[in-house]
matplotlib code that plots the C-alpha trace (Angstrom):
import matplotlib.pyplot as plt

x = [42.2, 40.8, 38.5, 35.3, 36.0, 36.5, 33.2, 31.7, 32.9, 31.8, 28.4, 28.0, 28.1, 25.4, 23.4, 23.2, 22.5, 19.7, 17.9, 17.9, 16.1, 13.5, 12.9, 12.4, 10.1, 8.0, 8.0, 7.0, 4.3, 2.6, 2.4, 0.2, -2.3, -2.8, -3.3, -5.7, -7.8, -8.0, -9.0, -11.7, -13.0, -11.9, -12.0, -13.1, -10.8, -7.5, -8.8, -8.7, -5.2, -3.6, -4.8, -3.5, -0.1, 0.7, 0.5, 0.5, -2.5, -4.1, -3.6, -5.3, -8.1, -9.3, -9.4, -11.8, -13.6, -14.1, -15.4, -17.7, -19.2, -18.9, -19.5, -18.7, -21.7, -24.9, -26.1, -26.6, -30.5, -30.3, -28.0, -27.0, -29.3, -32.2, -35.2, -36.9, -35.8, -38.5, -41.0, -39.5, -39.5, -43.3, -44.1, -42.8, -44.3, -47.6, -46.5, -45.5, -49.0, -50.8, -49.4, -49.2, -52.9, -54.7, -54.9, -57.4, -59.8, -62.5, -65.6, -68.9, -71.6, -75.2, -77.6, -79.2, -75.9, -72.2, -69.6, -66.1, -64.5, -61.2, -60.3, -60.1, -58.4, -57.4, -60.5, -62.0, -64.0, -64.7, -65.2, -67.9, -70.5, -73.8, -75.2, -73.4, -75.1, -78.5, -81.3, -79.5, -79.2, -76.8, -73.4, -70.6, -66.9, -64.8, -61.1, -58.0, -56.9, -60.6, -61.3, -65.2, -66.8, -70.0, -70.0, -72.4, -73.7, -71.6, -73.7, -74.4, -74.2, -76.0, -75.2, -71.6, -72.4, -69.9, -71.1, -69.0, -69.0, -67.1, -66.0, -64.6, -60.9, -59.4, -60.1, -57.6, -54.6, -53.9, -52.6, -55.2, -55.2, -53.4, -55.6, -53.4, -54.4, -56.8, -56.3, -52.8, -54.0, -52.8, -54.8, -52.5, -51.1, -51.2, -54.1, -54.9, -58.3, -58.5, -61.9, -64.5, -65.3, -68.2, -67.3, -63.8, -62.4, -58.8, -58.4, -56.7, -56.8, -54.7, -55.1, -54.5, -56.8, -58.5, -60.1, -60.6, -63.5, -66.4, -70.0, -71.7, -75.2, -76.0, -78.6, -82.1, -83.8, -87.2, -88.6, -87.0, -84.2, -80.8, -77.8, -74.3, -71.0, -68.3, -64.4, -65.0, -62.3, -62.3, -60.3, -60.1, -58.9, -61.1, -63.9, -67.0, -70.2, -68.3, -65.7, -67.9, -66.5, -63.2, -60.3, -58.5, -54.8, -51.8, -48.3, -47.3, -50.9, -52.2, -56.1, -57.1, -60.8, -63.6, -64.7, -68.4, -69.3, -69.4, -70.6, -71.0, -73.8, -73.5, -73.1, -69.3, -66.3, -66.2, -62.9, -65.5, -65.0, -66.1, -64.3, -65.5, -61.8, -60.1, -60.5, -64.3, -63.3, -61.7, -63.8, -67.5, -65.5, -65.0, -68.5, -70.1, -68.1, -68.9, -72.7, -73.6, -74.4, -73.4, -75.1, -73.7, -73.7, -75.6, -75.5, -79.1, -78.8, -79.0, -76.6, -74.3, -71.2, -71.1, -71.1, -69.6, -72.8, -74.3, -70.8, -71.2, -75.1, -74.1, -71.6, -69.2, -65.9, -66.7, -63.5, -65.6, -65.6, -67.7, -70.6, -74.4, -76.6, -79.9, -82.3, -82.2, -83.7, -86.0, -84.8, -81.1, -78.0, -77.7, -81.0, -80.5, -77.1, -79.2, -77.5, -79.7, -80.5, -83.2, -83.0, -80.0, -78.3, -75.0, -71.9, -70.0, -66.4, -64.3, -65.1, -62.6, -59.5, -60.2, -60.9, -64.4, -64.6, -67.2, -70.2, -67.5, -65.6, -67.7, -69.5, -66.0, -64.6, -68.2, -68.6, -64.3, -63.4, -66.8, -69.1, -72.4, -72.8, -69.2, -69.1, -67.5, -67.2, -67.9, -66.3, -69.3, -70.0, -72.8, -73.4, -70.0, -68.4, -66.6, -68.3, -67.8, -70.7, -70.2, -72.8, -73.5, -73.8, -76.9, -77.5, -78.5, -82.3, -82.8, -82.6, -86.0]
y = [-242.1, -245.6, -245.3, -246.4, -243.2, -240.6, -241.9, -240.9, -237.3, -237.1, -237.7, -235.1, -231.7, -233.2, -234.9, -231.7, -229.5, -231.9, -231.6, -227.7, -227.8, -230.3, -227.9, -225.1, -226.8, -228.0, -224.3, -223.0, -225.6, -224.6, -221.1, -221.9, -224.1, -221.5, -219.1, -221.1, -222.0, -218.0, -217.0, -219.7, -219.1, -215.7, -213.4, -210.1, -210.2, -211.3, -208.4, -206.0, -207.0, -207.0, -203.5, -202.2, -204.2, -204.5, -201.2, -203.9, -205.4, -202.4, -201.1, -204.7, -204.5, -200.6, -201.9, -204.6, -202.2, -199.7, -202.4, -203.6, -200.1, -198.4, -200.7, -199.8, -201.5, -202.0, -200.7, -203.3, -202.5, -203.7, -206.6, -206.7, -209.5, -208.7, -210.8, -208.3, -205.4, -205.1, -205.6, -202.5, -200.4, -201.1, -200.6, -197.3, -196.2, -197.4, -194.7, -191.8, -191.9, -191.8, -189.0, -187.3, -187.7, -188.3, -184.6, -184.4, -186.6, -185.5, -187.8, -186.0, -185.6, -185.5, -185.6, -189.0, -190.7, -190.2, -190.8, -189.9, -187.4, -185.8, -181.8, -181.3, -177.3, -174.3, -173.1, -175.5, -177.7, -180.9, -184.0, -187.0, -189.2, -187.7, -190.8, -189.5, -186.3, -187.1, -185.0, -183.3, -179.5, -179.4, -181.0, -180.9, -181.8, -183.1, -183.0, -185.7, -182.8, -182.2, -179.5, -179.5, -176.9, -176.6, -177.1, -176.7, -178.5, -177.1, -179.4, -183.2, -185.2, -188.8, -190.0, -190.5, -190.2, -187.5, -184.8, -181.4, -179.6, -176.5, -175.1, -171.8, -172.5, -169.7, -171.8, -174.5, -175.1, -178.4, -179.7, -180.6, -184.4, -184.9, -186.7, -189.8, -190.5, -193.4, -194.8, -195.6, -197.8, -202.2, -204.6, -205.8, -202.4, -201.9, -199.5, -198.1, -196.8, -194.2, -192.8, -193.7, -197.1, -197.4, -194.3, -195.0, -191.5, -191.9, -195.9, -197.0, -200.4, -201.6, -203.9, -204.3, -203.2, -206.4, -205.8, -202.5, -201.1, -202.5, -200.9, -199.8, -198.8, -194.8, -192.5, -193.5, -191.7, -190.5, -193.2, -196.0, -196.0, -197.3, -195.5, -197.3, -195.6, -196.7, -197.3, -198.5, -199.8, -202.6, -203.2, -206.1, -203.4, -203.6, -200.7, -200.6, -198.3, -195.0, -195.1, -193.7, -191.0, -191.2, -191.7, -194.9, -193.7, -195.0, -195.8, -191.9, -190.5, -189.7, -190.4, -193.3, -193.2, -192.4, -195.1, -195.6, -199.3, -202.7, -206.5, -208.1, -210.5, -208.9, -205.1, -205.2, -206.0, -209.1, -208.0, -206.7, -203.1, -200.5, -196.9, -194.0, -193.5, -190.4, -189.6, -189.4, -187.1, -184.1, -184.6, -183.8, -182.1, -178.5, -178.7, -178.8, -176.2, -173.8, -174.7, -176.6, -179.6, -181.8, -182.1, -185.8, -186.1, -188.7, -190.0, -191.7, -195.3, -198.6, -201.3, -204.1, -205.7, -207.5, -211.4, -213.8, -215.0, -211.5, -210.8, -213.9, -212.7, -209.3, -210.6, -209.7, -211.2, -213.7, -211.7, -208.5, -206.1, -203.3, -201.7, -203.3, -200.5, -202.5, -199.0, -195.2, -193.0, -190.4, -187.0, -188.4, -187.4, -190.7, -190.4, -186.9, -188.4, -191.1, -194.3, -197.6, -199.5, -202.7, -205.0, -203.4, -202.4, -200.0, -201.5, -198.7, -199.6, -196.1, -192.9, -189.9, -191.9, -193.9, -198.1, -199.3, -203.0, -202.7, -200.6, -199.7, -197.8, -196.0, -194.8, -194.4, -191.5, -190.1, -188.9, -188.3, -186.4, -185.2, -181.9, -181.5, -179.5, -181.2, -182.4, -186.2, -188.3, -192.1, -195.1, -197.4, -200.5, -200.8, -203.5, -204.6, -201.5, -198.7, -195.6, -192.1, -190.0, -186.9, -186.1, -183.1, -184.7, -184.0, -183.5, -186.9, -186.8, -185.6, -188.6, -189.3]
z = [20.9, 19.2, 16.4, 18.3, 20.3, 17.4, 16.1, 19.2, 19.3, 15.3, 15.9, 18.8, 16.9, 14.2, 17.0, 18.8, 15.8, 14.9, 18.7, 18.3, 14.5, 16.0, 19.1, 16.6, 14.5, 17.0, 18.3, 14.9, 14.3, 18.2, 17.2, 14.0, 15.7, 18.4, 15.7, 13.4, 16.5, 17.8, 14.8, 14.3, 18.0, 18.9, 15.8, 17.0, 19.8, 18.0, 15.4, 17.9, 19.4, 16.1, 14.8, 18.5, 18.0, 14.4, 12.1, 9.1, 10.6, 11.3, 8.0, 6.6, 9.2, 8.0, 4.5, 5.5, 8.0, 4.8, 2.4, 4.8, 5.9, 2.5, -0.6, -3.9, -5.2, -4.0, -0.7, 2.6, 2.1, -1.1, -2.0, -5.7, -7.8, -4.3, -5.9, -3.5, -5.5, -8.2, -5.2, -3.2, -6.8, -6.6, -3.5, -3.6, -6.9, -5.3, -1.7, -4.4, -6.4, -3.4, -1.6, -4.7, -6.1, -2.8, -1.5, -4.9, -4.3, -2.4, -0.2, -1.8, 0.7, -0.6, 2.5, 0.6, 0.1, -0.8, -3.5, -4.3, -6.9, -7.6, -8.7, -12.0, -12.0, -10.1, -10.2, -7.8, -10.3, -9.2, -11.6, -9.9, -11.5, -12.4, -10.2, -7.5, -7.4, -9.5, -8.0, -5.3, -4.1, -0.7, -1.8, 0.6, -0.6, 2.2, 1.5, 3.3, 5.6, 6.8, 4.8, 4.2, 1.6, 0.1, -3.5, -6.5, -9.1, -12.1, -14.6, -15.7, -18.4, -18.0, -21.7, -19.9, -16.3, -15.3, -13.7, -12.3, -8.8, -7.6, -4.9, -3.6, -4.8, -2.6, 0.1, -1.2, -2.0, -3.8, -6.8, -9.7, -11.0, -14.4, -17.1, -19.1, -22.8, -22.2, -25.9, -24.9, -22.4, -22.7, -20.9, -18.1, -16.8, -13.1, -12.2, -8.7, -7.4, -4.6, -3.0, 0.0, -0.1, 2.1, 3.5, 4.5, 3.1, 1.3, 0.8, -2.0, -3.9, -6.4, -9.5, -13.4, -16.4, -16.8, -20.3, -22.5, -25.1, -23.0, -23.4, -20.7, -20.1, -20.3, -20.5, -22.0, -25.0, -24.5, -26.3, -24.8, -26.4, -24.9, -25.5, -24.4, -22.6, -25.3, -24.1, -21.1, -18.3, -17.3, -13.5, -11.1, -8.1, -5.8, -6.4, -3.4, -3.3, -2.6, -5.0, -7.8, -9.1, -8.2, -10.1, -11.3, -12.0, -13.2, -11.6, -12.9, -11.2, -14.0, -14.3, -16.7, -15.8, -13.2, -10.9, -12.3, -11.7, -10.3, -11.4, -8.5, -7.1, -4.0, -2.6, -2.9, -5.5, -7.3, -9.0, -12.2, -12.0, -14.9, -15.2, -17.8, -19.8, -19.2, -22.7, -22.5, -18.8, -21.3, -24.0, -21.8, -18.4, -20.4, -22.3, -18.7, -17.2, -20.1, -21.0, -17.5, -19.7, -22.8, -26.4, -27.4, -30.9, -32.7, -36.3, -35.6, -36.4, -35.0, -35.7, -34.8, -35.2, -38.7, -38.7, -41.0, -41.7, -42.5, -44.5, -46.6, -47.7, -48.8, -51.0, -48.8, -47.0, -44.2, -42.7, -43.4, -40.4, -39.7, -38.5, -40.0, -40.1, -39.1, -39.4, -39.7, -37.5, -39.4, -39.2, -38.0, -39.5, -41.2, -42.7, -44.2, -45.8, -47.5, -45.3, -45.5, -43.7, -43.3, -46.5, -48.1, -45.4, -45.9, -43.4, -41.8, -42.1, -41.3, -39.8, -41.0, -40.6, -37.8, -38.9, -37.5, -37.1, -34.5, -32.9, -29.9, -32.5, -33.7, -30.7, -29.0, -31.9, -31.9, -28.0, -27.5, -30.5, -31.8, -31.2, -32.2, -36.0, -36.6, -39.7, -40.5, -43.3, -42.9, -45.2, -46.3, -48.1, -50.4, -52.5, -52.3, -52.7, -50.8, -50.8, -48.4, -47.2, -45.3, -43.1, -40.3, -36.6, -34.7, -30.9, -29.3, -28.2, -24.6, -22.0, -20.8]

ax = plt.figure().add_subplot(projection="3d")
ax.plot(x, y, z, "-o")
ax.set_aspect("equal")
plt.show()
């Protein structure tokens, strides 16, 4: 054998061991495409035969199966960081306080018109606004599961128009309101007002204390005189003729205020609406139902907020707060105490412990933690200096 010929017979067993890697690895490298490209195109299916075929793969595929179907986290409804989250928390505080409070409140009937109110106790006591029922004798309380009853006028009290009807309580069965401390209240929180709008029994509308400590128009004294609702609500939910006398709650259905009033330049909501606090509500509510009416207590003045201006002539402060009495009323409270008022006039700066920087104040601790024949002792400043006077509250004159 010559050399060229023992080259030739070298080069066979690596030539032919170098043919079967290529065949293999162009095998192995067919298989991955095919597998890449099923998976891309066809992933349920190749799932499917895997799990039936492979008990590796199946194991892998009923981890992934669990994962999806059972999180350990957040549910699907509610993804984890859901900007809708907050929302759906709302949404459902605003479902809860109506179907808890809304089997209360009542649609009040009057022959002449109609109103809304809510009940106050298991005895079938009713709370509205006096204007609601002013000058009427057949009352008829109609309930959200149709239950109508005739009710009677318990008693009124125009100084804070609220006003209280009852009804035969074995005939229902429902859950009184809860009354929220009113003082506690911060411009801001979310409110909700629920009554007859029109007429349309059971509505509700939603909205935020827009302002607090407003006055409001109340009863007239028989000789003109104008006496003012202290505390007042403020509300940009959306309160209609009907709603008087119903209740604006909270987000825990707890009653804040009665419905009362609107601003509006025309007969509907203009996002002013005016609610009597709840405070006022348990204050007057249990002197009606025990006497049928309210004695409001009355220190007989008149005044008004101190100004700089008025601060800086009395020798006072131009940062001074407090009440200027401007006059006492002969055979008032203040009078008897010996108050001034006119050219020397005495400013009202506390009333027992409570700090009075304005008339709201004052006329705000008088009618929600006051009786008539309760006495209370008043912080003044005369002639520059800080003085008490205790004095014996009187019974406001009748309205006229």
């Amino acid at each position: 054998m010559n050399f060229q010929t023992r080259i030739k017979w070298l080069w066979l067993p690596f030539f032919i061991v170098l043919t079967m890697l290529l065949a293999a690895c162009g095998g192995a490298e067919t298989v991955v495409t095919q597998t890449i490209n099923t998976l891309s195109n066809e992933t349920d299916v190749e799932t499917a035969v895997l799990a039936e075929e492979d008990p590796v793969a199946e194991a892998v595929v009923e981890t992934v199966e669990e994962t999806a179907v059972e999180p350990t986290t957040t549910p699907l409804t509610q993804p984890a960081n859901d900007p809708l989250a907050d929302l759906f928390a709302q949404e459902q505080a605003y479902v809860s306080v109506y179907e808890q409070v809304n089997p209360a409140v009542v649609n009040i009937n009057t022959g002449g018109g109609q109103g809304s109110g809510f009940l106050f106790d298991n005895n079938g006591h009713i709370v509205t606004n006096n204007h609601v029922v002013e000058g009427s004798s057949n009352v008829t309380v109609t309930f959200d599961d149709g239950n109508q009853l005739p009710a009677r006028i318990v008693g009124t009290d125009p100084a804070s128009d609220l006003a209280v009807l009852q009804v035969d309580a074995s005939q229902i069965n429902i859950t009184p309101v809860r009354l929220a401390d009113s003082d506690a209240l911060r411009v801001g929180q979310i409110v909700i007002a629920i009554g007859s709008p029109f007429g349309l029994q059971s509505s509700m509308t939603t909205g935020i204390v827009s302002a607090l400590d407003r006055l409001f128009p109340g009863a007239v004294g028989p000789n003109g005189t104008s006496f003012q609702i202290p505390d007042i609500i403020q509300t940009d939910a959306a309160i209609n003729p009907g709603n008087s006398g119903g209740p604006l709650l909270n987000l825990r259905g707890e009653v804040i205020g009665v419905n009362t009033a609107i601003e509006s330049p025309v007969r509907g909501s203009s996002g002013i609406g005016y609610a009597v606090p709840a405070n006022i509500v348990s204050n007057i509510v249990p002197q009606i139902i025990a006497n049928g009416r309210v004695e409001t207590p009355w220190l007989g003045i008149s005044g008004n907020a101190l100004t700089e201006d008025t601060a800086v002539q009395l020798g006072l402060p131009a940062t001074q707060k407090g009440v200027l009495v401007s006059e006492t009323i002969s055979g008032g409270a203040a009078a008897t105490a010996g108050l001034r008022g006119g050219n020397s006039p005495d400013v009202i700066v506390g009333i027992d412990d409570t700090v009075v920087t304005e008339i709201d104040d004052l006329l705000g601790y008088l009618v929600q933690h006051t009786v008539v024949g309760q006495t209370v002792t008043l912080q003044i400043l005369r002639d520059g200096q800080l003085q008490t006077a205790t004095l014996t509250l009187l019974a406001r004159p009748a309205s006229g």
